[in-house]
Every structure is written in structure tokens, then in C-alpha cells.
Wavefront OBJ file of the C-alpha trace (Angstrom):
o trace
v 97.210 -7.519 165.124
v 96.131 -5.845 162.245
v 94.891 -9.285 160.768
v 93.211 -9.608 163.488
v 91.299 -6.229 163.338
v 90.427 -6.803 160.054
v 88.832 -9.876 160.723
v 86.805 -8.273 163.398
v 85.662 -5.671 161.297
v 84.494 -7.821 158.414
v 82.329 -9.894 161.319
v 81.220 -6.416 162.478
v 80.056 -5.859 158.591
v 78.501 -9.649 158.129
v 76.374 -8.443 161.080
v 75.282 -5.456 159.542
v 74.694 -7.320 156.217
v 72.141 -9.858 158.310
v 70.596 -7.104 160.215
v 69.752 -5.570 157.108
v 68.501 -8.799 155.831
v 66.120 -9.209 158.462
v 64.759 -5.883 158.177
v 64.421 -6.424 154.491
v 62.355 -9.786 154.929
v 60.650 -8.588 157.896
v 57.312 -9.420 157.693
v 54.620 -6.542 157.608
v 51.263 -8.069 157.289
v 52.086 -10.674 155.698
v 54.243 -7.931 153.137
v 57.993 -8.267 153.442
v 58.973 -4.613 153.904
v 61.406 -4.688 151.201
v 58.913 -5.223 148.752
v 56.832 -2.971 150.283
v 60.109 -0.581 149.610
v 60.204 -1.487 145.978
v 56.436 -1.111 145.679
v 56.748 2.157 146.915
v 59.687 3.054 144.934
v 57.670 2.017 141.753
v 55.066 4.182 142.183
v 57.531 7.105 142.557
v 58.872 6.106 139.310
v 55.527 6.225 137.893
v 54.927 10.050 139.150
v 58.091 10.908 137.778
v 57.024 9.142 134.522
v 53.621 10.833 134.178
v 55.753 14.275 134.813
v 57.743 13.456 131.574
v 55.002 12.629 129.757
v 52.740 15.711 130.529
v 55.762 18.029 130.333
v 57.338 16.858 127.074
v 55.636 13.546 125.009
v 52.247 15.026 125.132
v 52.987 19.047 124.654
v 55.687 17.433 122.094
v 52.095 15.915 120.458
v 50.025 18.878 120.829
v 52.247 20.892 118.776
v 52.502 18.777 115.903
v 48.613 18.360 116.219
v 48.556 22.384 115.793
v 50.501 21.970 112.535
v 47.755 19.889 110.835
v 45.480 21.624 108.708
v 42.384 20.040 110.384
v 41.085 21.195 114.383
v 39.516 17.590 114.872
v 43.207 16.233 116.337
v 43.568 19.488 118.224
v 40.931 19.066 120.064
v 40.681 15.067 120.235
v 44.455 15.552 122.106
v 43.071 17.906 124.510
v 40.169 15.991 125.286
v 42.311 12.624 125.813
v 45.087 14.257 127.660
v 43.952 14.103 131.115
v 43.031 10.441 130.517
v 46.814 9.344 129.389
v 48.200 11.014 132.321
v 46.633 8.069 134.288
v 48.126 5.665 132.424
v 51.623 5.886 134.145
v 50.118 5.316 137.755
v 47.899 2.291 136.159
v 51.045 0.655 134.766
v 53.414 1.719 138.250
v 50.270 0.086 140.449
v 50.564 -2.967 138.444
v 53.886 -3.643 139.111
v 53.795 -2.387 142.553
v 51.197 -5.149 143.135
v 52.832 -7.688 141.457
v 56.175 -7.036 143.473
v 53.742 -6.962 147.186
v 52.814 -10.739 145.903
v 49.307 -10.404 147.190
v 47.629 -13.731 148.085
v 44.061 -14.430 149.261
v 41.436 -11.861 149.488
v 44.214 -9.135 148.994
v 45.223 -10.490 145.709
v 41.358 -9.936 144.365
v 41.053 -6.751 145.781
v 43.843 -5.765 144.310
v 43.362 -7.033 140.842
v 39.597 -4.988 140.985
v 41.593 -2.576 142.209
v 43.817 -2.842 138.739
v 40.626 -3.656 136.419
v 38.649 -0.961 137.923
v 41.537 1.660 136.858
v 41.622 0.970 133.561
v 37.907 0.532 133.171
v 37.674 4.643 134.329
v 40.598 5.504 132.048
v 39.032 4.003 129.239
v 35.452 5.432 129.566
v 36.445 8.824 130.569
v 38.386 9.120 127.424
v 35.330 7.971 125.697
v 32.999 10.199 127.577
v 36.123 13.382 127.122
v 36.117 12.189 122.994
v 32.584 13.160 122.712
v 33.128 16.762 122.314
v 35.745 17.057 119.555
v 33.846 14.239 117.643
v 30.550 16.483 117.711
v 33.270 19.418 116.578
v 33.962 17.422 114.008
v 30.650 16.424 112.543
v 29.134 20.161 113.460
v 28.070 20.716 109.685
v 25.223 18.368 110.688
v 23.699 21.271 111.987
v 22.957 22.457 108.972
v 20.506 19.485 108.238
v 19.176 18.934 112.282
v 19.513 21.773 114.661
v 22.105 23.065 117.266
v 19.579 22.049 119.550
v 19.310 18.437 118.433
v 22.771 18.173 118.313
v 23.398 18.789 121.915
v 20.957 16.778 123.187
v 22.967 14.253 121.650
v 26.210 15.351 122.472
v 24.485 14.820 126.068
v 23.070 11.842 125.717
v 26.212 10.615 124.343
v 28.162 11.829 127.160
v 25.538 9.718 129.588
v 25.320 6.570 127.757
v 29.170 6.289 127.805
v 29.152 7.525 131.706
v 26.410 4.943 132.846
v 28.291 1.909 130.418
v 31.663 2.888 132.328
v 30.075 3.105 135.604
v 27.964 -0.561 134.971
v 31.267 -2.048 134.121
v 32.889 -0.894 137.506
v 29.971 -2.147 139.520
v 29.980 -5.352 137.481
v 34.218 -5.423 138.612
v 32.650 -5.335 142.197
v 30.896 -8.341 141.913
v 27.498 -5.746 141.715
v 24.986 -6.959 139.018
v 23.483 -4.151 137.419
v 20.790 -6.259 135.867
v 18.946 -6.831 139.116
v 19.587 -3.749 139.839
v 17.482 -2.282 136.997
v 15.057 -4.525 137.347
v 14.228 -3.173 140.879
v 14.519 0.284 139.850
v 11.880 -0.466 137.136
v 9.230 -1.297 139.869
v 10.112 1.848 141.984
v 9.604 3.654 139.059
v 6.132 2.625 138.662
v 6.239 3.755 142.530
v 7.494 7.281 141.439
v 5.311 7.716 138.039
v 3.087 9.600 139.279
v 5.045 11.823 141.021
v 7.600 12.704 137.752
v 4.410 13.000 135.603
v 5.574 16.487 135.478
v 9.264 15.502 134.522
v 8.225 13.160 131.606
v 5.748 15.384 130.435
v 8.534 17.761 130.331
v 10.905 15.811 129.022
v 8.845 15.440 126.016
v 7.670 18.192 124.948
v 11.336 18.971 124.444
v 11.721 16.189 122.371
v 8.656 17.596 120.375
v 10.339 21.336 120.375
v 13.681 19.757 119.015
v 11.300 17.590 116.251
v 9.168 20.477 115.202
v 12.469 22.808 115.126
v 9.877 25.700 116.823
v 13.329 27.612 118.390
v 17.046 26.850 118.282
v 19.693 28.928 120.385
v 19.789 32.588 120.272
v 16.383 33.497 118.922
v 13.678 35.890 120.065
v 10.566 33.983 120.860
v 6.951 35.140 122.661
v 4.644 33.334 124.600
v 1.472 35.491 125.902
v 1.621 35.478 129.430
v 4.567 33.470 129.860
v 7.994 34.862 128.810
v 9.510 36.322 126.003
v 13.687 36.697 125.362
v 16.250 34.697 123.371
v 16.600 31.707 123.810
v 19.820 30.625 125.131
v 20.063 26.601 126.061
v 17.346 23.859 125.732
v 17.669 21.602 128.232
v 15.595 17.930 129.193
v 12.844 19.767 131.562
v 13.717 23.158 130.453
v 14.628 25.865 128.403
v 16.584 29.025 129.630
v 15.375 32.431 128.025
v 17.073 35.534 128.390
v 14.351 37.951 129.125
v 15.570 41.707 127.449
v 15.748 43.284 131.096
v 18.911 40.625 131.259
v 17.471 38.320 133.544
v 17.130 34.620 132.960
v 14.281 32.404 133.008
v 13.590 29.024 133.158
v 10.669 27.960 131.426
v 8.992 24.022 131.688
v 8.994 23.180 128.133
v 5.525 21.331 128.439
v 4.628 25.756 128.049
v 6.954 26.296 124.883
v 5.420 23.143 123.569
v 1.269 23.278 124.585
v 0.676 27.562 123.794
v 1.113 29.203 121.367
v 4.639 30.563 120.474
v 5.969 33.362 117.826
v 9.389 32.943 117.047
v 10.553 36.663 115.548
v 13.873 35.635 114.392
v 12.394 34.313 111.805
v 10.349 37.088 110.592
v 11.116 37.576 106.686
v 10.342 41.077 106.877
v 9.661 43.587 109.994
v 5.897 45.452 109.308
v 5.550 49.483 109.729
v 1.991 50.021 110.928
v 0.927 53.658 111.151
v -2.502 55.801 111.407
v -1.488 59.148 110.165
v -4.155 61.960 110.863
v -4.474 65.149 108.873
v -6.115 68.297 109.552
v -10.089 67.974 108.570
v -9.164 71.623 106.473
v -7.309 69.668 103.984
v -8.749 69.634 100.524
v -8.475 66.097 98.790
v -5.874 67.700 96.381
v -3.552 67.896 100.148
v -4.622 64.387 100.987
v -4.015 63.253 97.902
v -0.434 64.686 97.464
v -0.065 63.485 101.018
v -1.061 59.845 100.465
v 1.283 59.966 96.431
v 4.544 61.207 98.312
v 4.661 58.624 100.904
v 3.897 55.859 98.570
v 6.575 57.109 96.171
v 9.552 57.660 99.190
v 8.212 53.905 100.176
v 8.596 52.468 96.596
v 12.132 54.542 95.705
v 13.672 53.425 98.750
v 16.198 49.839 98.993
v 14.853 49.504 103.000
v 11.569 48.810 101.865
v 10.190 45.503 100.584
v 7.864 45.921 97.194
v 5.111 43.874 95.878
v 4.564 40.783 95.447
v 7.088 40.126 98.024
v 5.096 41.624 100.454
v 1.933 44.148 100.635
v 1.918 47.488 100.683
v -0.829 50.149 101.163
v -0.942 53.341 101.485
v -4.369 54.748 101.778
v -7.045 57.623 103.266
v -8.687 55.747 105.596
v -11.283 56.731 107.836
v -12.861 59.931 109.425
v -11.757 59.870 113.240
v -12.862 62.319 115.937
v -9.918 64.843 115.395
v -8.519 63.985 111.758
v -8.361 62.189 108.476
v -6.471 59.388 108.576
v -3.874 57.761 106.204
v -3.265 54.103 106.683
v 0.429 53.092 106.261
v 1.290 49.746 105.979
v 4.541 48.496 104.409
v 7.750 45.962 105.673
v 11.405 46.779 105.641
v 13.826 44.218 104.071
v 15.705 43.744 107.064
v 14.911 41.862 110.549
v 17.286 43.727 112.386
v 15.202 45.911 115.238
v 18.056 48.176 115.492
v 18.199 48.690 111.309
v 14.493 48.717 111.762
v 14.533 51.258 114.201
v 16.926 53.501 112.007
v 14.624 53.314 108.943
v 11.371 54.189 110.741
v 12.950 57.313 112.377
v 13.899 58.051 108.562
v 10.232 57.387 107.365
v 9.066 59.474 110.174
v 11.471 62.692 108.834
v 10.290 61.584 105.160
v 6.040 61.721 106.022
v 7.115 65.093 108.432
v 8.652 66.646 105.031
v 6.278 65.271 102.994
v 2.810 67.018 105.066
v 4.681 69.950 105.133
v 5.217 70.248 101.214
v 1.594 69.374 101.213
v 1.210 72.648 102.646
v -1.121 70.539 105.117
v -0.700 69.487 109.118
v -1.119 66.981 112.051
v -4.089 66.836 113.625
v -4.197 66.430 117.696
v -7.092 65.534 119.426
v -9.582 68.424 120.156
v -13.090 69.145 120.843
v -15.165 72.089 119.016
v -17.616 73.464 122.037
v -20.672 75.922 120.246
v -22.237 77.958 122.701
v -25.996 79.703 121.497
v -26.779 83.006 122.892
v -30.193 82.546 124.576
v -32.970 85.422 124.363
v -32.329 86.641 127.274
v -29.291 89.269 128.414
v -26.503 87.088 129.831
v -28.221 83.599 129.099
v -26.055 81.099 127.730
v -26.571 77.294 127.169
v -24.672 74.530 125.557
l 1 2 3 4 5 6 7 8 9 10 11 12 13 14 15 16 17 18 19 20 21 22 23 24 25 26 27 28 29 30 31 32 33 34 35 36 37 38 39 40 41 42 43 44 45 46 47 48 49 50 51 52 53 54 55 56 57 58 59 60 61 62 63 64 65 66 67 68 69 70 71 72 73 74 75 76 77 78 79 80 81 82 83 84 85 86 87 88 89 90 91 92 93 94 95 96 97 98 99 100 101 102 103 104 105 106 107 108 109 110 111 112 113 114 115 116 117 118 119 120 121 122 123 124 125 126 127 128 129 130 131 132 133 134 135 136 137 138 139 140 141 142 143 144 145 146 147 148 149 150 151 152 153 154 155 156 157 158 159 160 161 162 163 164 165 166 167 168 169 170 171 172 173 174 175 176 177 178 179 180 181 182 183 184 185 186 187 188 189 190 191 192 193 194 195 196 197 198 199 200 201 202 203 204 205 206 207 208 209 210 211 212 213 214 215 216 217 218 219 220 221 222 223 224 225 226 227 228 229 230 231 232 233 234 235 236 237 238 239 240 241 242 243 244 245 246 247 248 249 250 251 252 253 254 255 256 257 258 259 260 261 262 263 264 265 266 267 268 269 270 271 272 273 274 275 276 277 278 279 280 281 282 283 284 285 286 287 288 289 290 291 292 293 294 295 296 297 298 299 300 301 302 303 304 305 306 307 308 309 310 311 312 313 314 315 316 317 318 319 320 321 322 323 324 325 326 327 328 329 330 331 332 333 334 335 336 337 338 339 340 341 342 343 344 345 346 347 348 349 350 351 352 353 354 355 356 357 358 359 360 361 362 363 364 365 366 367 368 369 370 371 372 373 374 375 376 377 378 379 380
């Protein structure tokens, strides 16, 4: 009997075995779905995989990159990181497709599928590398400009973008050759209409070749705008107007008008018309016109000859007063240090009238009236 029932149950368990069998190898397009099971399975493996490697191997990198004395690894890791983690699920797919045993039509697909993976991985590294290479060579900017440099850090960025996304296409069975070659007739379509664009696109080219502003300095055009400068792009530049707003300026108008750039000033120019009393005697004017020249020459603010020019002169006869001409430039650029010294000057020449036992004039008007011959008749 009990023979028996163990023979039954190891029929009952052959049973199960073949049921399980035929699952296994049933057929699911053409897919058994045991290796459908696998496949899947794989690709879990893979996840988990990439999970390892983000949580330990590559923080595990980053901090012995942060030991080094140089950045360039510090940032190249960063930059490369989000690439690797793609590297896992490229290798899991493989293997997942291998296991499927793809035939026909699927088996290409799949294998574009496979190339076009590690075409994207490799080109968005490239494309993510760009930045800590420019980091790296950023004492170039010394010799070109910051400008320059990021319109090649840009065009850098593009060239490996449009070579990664050619290859893809190319993957695809898409030529890109053919492809350019009918763009190249629409363009001559479109020429006219992105006259504006080119024109544009040039004249930054010329700003970046004639160096006439680089990032963060105070430039003018009459009638156009005038702020610091804060990115130069392919059509445009963006200039931060002092009222904090930004604008965007075509740079075919930074390139064609004329343009002062004040950051570069080598000295900031005081400019004054002081008036005097017409009562002062020359000894006043002259004692006047000595004292501000001396403060001006026994100062460190103030820029002497031959550096720059400085005059300090009586002028002219106005309507009101006798002027003094001031003209001088501080050593520094700085409006706010500029701003700082004039208020000083302005104290100094206050003091200095005063000792001159002299004044300000103000605009006035003398009226002389003439008593006519007769009672109560007046004329002007």
C-alpha cells in the first residue's frame, strides 16, 4: 500500500515536472517564455548592478578623485558619471537578447537596438567631457577671451552632439549624406530669409576677433543699450541694463555703431566749471585756482602728469561768474571709489573758496532802473 502511494505520488510529481516543461517552452511569439523569464531576470540583475555601482564603485572613485591635488579628475568623474550608469543596462540588454535568440527582422532590430545604445553612451560622455576639459585648459583665457572660449566650448558640445546623432541615423539604415545634400538646396531656399541670422552670426564672430567686450563689462551704444555685459551668444548678446533688466541686443548693433567699453577706462575724468563771485580780486582767483591744483597734486587718488593731463585754470567770463576749469582723472575705475573721491574734492574746493575769503556765484540778473524827469516816471 504504501509502495503503492508512493508510486502514485512520484507520477503525480513527473506530471508536474512536464507541465512545467511545457510552460517553460511554450512558445510566445516565436519567444519560449522561459527565456523570456531569464531575459527578464537579466535585466533585473542589471538594475541591481547599476545600483552597486552608483552607490559604492563610483562614489568609492569620486572620493579618491577629491584626494588628488588637481580639479581636472573631479570634474571629468562627474561629468562621465551619468554616462557609466548606462553601461550596466547596455551589457544586461545584451545578454537578455542573446538569451530571447532573436531571428529574422527581430534579430536586426535588436542588434540596432544594441549598437544604437552604445553609440549614445559613448557620445554623451564625449559631449558631458567637454566641460571639465575647457576647466582644464581655462588659462587659455588669458591669451583668447572668456568669450572665445565658450563659443568653443559650444561648438564643441554641437560637433560631438550632431557626430553622435549622424552615427545613430547611419545605425538606422538613414544616410546623412543625402540628407545634407538636400538641406543644402533648402538652404539656398531659406537664405534670404536668415540674412538676418548670418549677418548676426557674424558680427559675433567679428566682436569675439576684435575682443570689443568680454563678460561682465560696462559698455554704451548711443541709442541702443548700455549695461554689463553678461553672455555673448551666436545672434546675440545679453546686457544687463543698471535698472536690472536684461536685454538682448542683435550683435550686427554691437558690431556696425559705435561702442565705448568703460571697463576699460585707465583712469575716470573729473570735469568741473567752478564759478566765482565777479567781486573777487585776481589775488582770490588766484589763491583759488593754486589750492586746488596743490590738494589735486598732494593727493594718491589723483593721477599726475604725464600719465594723464591735468589743468586747472580761470577760464572764461560767464553771465553770473568767473569760472575755473577743473580737469583732472582719479587712479581708480571704480565708480563707487570714484564717487567717494569727488565728494572729497567737492569738501576740498568748498574749504578751499572759503579760505580764499571768496564765494559761489548763482545765476542772477542786475536790473538798473533811471529816474525819468518827470515825478513818478520810471523806465528800464
Amino acid at each position: 500500500m504504501i509502495v503503492q502511494d508512493a508510486k502514485n505520488l512520484g507520477e503525480q510529481f513527473g506530471e508536474l515536472g512536464r507541465l512545467v516543461s511545457e510552460v517553460w517552452n511554450a512558445s510566445f511569439f516565436e519567444i519560449s517564455v522561459g527565456r523570456v523569464i531569464l531575459a527578464v531576470t537579466i535585466l533585473v540583475v542589471a538594475l541591481l548592478v547599476r545600483g552597486f555601482i552608483t552607490r559604492h564603485v563610483l562614489r568609492g572613485l569620486m572620493r579618491m578623485a577629491h584626494k588628488t591635488k588637481t580639479e581636472f579628475d573631479d570634474h571629468l568623474f562627474e561629468a562621465i558619471a551619468p554616462p557609466v550608469k548606462i553601461i550596466p543596462l547596455i551589457i544586461g540588454l545584451f545578454f537578455a537578447i542573446q538569451i530571447l535568440g532573436l531571428s529574422g527582422n527581430a534579430q536586426i532590430f535588436g542588434a540596432n537596438v544594441m549598437r544604437s545604445l552604445i553609440a549614445y553612451a559613448i557620445f554623451w560622455a564625449l559631449v558631458r567631457s567637454v566641460e571639465p576639459v575647457f576647466h582644464l585648459i581655462s588659462p587659455l583665457e588669458n591669451t583668447l577671451s572668456p568669450a572665445i572660449m565658450d563659443w568653443t566650448k559650444k561648438a564643441a558640445k554641437a560637433l560631438f552632439a550632431f557626430i553622435g546623432g549622424a552615427a545613430i541615423l547611419e545605425i538606422w539604415g538613414i544616410q546623412v549624406g543625402p540628407m545634407l545634400a538636400g538641406l543644402g538646396i533648402f538652404g539656398v531656399a531659406i537664405a534670404l530669409g536668415a540674412q538676418d541670422l548670418f549677418k548676426n552670426l557674424i558680427a559675433g564672430l567679428l566682436i569675439l576677433a576684435e575682443r570689443r567686450f568680454n563678460p561682465g563689462e560696462w559698455i554704451k551704444v548711443d541709442g541702443i543699450v548700455e549695461g554689463t555685459v553678461e553672455k555673448i551668444n551666436f545672434r546675440s548678446t545679453q546686457v544687463r541694463r543698471f535698472d536690472k533688466s536684461m536685454v538682448h541686443v542683435p550683435n550686427a548693433k554691437l558690431s556696425d555703431n559705435a561702442l565705448t567699453n568703460y571697463s576699460r577706462m585707465t583712469h575716470r575724468r573729473i570735469y568741473w566749471k567752478v564759478g566765482l563771485v565777479y567781486g573777487s580780486s585776481v589775488e582770490q582767483l588766484r589763491a583759488v585756482q593754486q589750492g586746488i591744483l596743490n590738494y589735486i597734486q598732494t593727493h594718491a587718488d589723483f593721477a599726475q602728469p604725464p600719465e594723464v593731463s591735468t589743468f586747472v585754470h580761470i577760464d572764461s567770463f560767464n553771465d553770473s561768474s568767473i569760472d575755473l576749469m577743473i580737469y583732472c582723472f582719479t587712479k581708480t575705475t571704480n565708480w563707487g571709489a570714484w564717487l567717494e573721491i569727488k565728494e572729497d574734492f567737492v569738501c576740498a574746493v568748498k574749504e578751499i573758496v572759503a579760505e580764499a575769503e571768496t564765494d559761489f556765484a548763482f545765476p542772477s540778473r542786475t536790473i538798473y532802473v533811471e529816474q525819468s524827469g518827470e515825478p513818478g516816471g520810471i523806465t528800464d
